[in-house]
C-alpha positions as CSV (number, residue, x, y, z in Angstrom):
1,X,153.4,11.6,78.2
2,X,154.2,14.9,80.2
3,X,157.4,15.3,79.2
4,X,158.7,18.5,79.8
5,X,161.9,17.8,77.9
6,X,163.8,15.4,76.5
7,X,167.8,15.1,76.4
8,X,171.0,13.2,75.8
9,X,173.1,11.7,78.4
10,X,176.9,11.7,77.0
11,X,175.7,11.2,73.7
12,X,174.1,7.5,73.9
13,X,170.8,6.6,75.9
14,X,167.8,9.2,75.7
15,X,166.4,10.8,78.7
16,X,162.5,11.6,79.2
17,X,161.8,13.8,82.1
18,X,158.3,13.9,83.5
19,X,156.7,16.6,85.9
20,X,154.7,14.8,88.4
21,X,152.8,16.2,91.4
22,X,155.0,15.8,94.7
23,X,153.3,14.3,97.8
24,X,156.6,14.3,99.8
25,X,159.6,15.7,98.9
26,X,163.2,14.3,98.2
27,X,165.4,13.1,96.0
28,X,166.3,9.7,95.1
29,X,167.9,7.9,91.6
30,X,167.6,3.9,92.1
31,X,166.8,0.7,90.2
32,X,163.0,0.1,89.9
33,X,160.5,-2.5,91.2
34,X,157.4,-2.2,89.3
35,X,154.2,-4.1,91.2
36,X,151.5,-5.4,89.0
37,X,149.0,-5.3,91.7
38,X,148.7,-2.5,95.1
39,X,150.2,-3.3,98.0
40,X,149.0,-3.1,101.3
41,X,152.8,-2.7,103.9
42,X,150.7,-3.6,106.4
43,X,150.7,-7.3,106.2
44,X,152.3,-7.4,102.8
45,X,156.1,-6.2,103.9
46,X,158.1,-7.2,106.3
47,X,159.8,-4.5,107.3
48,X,163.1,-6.5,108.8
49,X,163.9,-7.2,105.4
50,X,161.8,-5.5,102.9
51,X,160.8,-8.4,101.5
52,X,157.4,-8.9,99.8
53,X,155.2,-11.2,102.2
54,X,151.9,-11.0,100.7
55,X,151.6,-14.8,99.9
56,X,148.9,-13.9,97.4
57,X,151.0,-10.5,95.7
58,X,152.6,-11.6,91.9
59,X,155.6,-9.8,93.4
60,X,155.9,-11.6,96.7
61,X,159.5,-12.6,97.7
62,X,160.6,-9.2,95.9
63,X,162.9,-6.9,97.9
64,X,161.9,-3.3,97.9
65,X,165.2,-1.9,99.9
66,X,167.1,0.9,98.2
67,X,164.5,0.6,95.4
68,X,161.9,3.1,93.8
69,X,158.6,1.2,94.1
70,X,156.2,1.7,91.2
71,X,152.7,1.2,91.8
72,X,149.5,1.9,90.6
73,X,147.7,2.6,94.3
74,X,148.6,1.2,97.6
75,X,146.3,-1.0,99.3
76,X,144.4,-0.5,102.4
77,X,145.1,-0.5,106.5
78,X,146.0,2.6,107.8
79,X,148.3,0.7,109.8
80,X,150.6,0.6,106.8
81,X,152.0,4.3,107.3
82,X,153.4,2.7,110.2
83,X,155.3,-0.4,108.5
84,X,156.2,1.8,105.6
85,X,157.5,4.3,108.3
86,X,159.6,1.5,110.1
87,X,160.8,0.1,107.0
88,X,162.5,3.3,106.2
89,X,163.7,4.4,109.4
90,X,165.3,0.4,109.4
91,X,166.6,1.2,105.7
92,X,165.1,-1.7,104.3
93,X,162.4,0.7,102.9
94,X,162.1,1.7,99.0
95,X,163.9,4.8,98.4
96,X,161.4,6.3,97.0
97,X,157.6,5.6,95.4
98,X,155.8,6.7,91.9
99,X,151.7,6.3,92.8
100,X,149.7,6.7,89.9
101,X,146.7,7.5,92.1
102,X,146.7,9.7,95.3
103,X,147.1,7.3,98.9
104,X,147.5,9.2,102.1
105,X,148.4,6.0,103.9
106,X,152.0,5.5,101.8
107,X,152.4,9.7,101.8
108,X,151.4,9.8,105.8
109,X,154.0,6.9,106.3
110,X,157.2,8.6,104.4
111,X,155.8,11.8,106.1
112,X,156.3,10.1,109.5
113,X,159.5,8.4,108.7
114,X,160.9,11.7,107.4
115,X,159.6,13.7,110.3
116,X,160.0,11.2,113.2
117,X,163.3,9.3,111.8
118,X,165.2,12.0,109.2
119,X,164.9,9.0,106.7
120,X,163.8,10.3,103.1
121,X,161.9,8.7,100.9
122,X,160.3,10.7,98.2
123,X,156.5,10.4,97.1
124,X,155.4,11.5,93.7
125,X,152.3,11.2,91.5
126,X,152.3,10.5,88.3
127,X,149.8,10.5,85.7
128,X,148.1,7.1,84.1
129,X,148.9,8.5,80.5
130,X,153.0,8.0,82.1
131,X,152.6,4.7,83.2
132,X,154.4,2.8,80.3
133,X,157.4,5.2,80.6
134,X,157.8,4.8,84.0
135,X,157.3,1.4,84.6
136,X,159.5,0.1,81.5
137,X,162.3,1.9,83.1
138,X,164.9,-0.1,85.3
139,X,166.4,3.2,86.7
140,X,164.3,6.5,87.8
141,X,165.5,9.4,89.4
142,X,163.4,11.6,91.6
143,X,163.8,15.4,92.3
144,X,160.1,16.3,94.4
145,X,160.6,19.9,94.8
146,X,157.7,21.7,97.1
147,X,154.8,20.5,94.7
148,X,155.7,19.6,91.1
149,X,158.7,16.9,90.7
150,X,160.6,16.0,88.1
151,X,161.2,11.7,87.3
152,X,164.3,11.0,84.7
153,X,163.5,8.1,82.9
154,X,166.5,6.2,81.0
C-alpha cells in the first residue's frame, strides 16, 4: 500500500489513508460501488437514473448515484465524457471515481461537468498495489487537492 499514515477514528475502526494522483479535484466521502469489469457511460449508464444498463456488465442494474465508483479502467467511446458529464450535472452521477489506470474519457467528462455545470465529482488514481484496500471498503473519502489526493479507507 501507499499509506501515508494510519489512525484511529474515536477509538474503534482503523483508518488507512492513501496518496493517490488527482486527475480532477474535489472532495467527496460516500458508500462504494466496486465494478469487476470497465465501464463504458456511453451505452452502459443511463444517465436519467444512473442505473447500470450494460446488459452484458456483472454490475448491470447497479446504481452509481451519490456513490464513489471503483474501477479498474473505463471503457471506450469518447462519447462517454458526455453521459458521465450529464449524469452529474442531473445528479444521478457517482460522486466521485478511484481509476486504477489513467482514462481521459471519465477525467474529460467530470472536467466538463465541473466546468460547464458546477457539479463536482472528484477523479483520482490510485495504484494497482491499493486495489484490495480500496475496493474492500464500503465507505471512501476523497480530498483531490491540485495533484496528489488523499483516499480514507474505513
Amino acid at each position: 500500500m501507499c499509506g501515508v499514515g494510519q489512525s484511529r477514528k474515536g477509538g474503534a475502526a482503523l483508518t488507512v489513508r492513501l496518496q493517490v494522483t488527482t486527475l480532477v479535484a474535489g472532495t467527496a466521502a460516500a458508500k462504494t460501488l466496486v465494478l469487476s469489469e470497465p465501464l463504458s457511460f456511453w451505452g452502459g449508464l443511463d444517465s436519467a437514473s444512473g442505473r447500470i444498463i450494460d446488459q452484458w456488465h456483472p454490475q448491470k442494474e447497479e446504481v452509481m448515484s451519490g456513490r464513489i465508483l471503483v474501477m479498474r479502467a473505463g471503457r471506450g467511446s469518447s462519447s462517454g465524457s458526455s453521459v458521465l458529464a450529464e449524469a452529474l450535472r442531473r445528479e444521478t452521477g457517482p460522486a466521485a471515481i478511484v481509476l486504477f489506470s489513467r482514462d481521459a474519457i471519465v477525467t474529460v467528462g467530470a472536467m466538463v461537468a465541473a466546468e460547464l455545470y458546477g457539479k463536482s465529482c472528484p477523479v483520482a488514481l490510485a495504484q494497482e498495489a491499493d486495489w484490495s484496500a480500496i475496493a474492500g471498503a464500503a465507505y471512501l473519502a476523497i480530498d483531490a487537492g491540485e495533484r496528489v489526493a488523499t483516499i480514507e479507507v474505513d
